[in-house]
C-alpha positions as CSV (number, residue, x, y, z in Angstrom):
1,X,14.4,21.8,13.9
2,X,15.5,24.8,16.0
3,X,18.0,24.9,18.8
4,X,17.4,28.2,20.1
5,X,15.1,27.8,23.1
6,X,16.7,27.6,26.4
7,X,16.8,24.4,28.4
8,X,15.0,23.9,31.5
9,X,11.2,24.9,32.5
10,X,10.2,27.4,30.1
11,X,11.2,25.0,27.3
12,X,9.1,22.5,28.0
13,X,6.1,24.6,27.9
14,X,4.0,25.0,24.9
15,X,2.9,22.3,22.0
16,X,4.3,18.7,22.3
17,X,6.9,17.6,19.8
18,X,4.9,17.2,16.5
19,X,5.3,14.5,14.2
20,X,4.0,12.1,11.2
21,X,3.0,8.8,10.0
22,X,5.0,9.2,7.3
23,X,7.7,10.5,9.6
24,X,7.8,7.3,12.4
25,X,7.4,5.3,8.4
26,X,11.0,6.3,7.7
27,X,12.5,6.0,10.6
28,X,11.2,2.3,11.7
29,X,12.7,1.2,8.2
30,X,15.9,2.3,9.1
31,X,15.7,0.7,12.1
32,X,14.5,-2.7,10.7
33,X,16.8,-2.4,7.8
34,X,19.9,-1.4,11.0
35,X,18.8,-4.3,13.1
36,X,16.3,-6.5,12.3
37,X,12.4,-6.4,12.6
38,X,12.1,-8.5,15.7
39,X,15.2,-6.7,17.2
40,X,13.1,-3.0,16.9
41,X,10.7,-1.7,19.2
42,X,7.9,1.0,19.0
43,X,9.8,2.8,22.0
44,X,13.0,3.1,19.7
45,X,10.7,4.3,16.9
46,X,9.2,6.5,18.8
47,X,12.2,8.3,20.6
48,X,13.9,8.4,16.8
49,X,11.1,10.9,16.1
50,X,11.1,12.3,19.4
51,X,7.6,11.7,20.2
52,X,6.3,9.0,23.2
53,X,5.0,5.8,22.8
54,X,1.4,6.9,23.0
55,X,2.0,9.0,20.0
56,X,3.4,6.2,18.2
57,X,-0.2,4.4,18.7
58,X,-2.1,7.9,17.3
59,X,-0.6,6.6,14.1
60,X,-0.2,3.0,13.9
61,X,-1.3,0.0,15.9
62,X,1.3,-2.1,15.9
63,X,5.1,-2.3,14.7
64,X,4.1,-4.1,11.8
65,X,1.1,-1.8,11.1
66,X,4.0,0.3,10.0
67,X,5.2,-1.3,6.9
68,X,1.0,-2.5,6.5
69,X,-0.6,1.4,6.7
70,X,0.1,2.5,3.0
71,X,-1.6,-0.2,1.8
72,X,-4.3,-0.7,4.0
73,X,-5.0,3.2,3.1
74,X,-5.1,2.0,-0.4
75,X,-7.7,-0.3,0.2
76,X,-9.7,1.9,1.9
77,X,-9.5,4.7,-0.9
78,X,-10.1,1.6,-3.9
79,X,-13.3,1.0,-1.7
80,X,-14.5,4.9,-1.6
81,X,-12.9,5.1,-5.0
82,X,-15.3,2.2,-6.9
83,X,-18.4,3.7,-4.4
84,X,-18.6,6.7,-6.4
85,X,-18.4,4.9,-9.9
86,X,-21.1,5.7,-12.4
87,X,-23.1,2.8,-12.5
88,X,-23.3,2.6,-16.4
89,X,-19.3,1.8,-16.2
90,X,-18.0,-1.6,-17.2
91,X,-17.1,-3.4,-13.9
92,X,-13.7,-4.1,-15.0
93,X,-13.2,-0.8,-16.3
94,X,-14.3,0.8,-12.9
95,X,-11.5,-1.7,-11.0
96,X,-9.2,-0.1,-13.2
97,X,-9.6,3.0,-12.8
98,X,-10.1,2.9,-9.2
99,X,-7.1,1.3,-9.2
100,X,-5.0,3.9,-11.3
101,X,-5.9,6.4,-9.2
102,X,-5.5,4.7,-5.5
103,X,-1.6,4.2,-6.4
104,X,1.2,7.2,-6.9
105,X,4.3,5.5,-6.7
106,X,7.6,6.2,-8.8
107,X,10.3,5.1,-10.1
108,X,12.0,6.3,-7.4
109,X,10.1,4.9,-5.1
110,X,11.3,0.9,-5.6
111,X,14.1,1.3,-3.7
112,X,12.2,1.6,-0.4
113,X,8.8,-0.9,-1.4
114,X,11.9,-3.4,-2.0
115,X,13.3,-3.0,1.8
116,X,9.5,-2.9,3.0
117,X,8.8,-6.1,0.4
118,X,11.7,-7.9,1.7
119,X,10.9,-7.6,5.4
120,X,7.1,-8.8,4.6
121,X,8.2,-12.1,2.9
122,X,10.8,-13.1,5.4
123,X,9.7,-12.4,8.7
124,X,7.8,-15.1,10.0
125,X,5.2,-13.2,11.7
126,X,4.6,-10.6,9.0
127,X,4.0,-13.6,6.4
128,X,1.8,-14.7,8.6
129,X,-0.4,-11.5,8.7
130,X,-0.2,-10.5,4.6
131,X,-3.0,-12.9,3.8
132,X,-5.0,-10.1,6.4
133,X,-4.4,-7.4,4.4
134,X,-4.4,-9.0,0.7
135,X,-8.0,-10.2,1.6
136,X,-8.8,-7.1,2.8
137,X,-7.5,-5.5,-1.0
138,X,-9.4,-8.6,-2.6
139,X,-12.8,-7.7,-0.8
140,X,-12.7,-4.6,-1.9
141,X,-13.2,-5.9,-5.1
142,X,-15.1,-8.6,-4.6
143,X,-17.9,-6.7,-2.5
144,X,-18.1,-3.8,-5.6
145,X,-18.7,-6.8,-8.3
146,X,-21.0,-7.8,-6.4
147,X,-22.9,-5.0,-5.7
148,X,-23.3,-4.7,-9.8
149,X,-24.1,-8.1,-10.2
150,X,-26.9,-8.4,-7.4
151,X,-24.9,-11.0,-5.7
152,X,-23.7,-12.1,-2.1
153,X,-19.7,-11.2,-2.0
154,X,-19.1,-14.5,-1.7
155,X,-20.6,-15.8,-4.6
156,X,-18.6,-17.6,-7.5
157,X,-18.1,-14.0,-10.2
158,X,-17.6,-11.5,-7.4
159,X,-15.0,-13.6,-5.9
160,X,-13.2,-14.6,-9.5
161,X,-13.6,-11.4,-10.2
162,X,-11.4,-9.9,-6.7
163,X,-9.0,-12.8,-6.9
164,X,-8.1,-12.1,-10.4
165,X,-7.4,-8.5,-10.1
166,X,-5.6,-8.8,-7.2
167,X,-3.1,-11.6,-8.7
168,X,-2.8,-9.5,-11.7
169,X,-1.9,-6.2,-9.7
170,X,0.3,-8.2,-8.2
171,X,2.0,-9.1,-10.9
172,X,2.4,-6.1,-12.6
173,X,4.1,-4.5,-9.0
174,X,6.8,-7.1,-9.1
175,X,7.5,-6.7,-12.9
176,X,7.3,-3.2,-11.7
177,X,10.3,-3.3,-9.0
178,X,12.3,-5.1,-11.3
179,X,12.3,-2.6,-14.3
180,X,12.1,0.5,-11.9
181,X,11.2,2.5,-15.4
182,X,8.4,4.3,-14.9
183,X,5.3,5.1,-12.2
184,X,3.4,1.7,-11.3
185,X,0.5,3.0,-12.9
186,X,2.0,2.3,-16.3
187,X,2.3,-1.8,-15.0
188,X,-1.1,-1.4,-13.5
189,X,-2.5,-0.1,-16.4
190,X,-0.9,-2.3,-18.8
191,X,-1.7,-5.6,-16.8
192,X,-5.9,-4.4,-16.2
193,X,-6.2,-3.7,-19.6
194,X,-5.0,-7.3,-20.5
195,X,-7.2,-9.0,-17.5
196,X,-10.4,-6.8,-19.1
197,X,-9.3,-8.6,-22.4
198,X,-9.1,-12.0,-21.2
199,X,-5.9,-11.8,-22.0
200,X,-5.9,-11.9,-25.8
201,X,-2.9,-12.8,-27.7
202,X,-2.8,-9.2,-28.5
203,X,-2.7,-7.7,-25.2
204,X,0.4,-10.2,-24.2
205,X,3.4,-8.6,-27.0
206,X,5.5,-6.7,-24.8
207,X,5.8,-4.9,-21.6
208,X,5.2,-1.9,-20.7
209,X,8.2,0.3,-20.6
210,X,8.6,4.3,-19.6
211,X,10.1,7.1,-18.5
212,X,10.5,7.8,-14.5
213,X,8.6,10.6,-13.6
């Protein structure tokens, strides 16, 4: 950030202080992390960034949409993602893939989804409010299976079908944050395969183990 415009009038004409999600992301877990979830506001958010409250609301809808936004933009790119699947793909291969490609994290990045983790499973109102957003993952799913299968969403496979892959992603994320190894894609991978399979006896040898990067 500069420092060499003058105080007074003529500084405070031209563009508004400009800013990101990913921007007001960072600085709300530093201030949840500092003191506590509850304890935070969106004003003290906001003025870290040095934006106003309004702005705040340009990005997120609420404190806790905050530590909710990455994934709900996963869903939403899973759902474009399995839209544009050739039809003549396996279902379960199409999940996967979808899948693969709707996540980027790193290694490097556990450190962080372990703070943002933590604060999901032990504040009382965000526990509340996961089974929102898990759902939300799980229809993705669910509504794409049944699309192939000529079926309401809510129908016996399709929902099998969503349930399952979300438990299994799942799994493979916190298997994931414990090794901190390699990009979750390699867990992902690893764990879809296995769910495709039925979970033979050969799919289930070893984890999956790599290189950060």
């Amino acid at each position: 950030m500069t420092t060499d415009v003058p105080p007074g009038p003529a500084a405070r004409r031209g563009r508004p202080p400009r800013t990101s999600a990913r921007e007001l992301e960072l600085i709300a877990l530093r201030l949840f992390a500092e003191q506590g979830f509850e304890e935070t506001t969106v004003d003290q958010i906001a003025a870290g960034a040095g934006v106003s409250r309004r702005a705040f609301f340009r990005y997120f809808d609420s404190k806790a949409g905050v530590l909710w936004g990455a994934f709900d933009s996963e869903v939403a790119t899973i759902r474009g993602l399995l839209a544009g699947m050739p039809g003549d793909l396996p279902v379960m291969e199409a999940v996967r893939r979808a899948v693969l490609a709707a996540n980027h994290y790193r290694a490097a990045d556990v450190p962080e989804l372990r703070a943002r983790m933590s604060l999901i499973g032990s504040v009382p109102g965000l526990v509340a409010s996961a089974a929102v957003h898990y759902d939300a993952w799980e229809r993705a799913v669910a509504e794409f299976v049944a699309r192939r299968a000529g079926q309401p969403a809510d129908s016996l496979y399709p929902l099998a079908v969503g349930r399952a892959t979300l438990a299994t992603c799942r799994a493979a994320f916190d298997r994931w944050t414990v090794h901190a190894d390699a990009d979750l894609t390699v867990y992902l991978d690893a764990a879809l395969r296995a769910l495709a399979a039925g979970f033979r006896d050969d799919t289930l040898t070893t984890e999956p183990r790599g290189d950060p990067g």
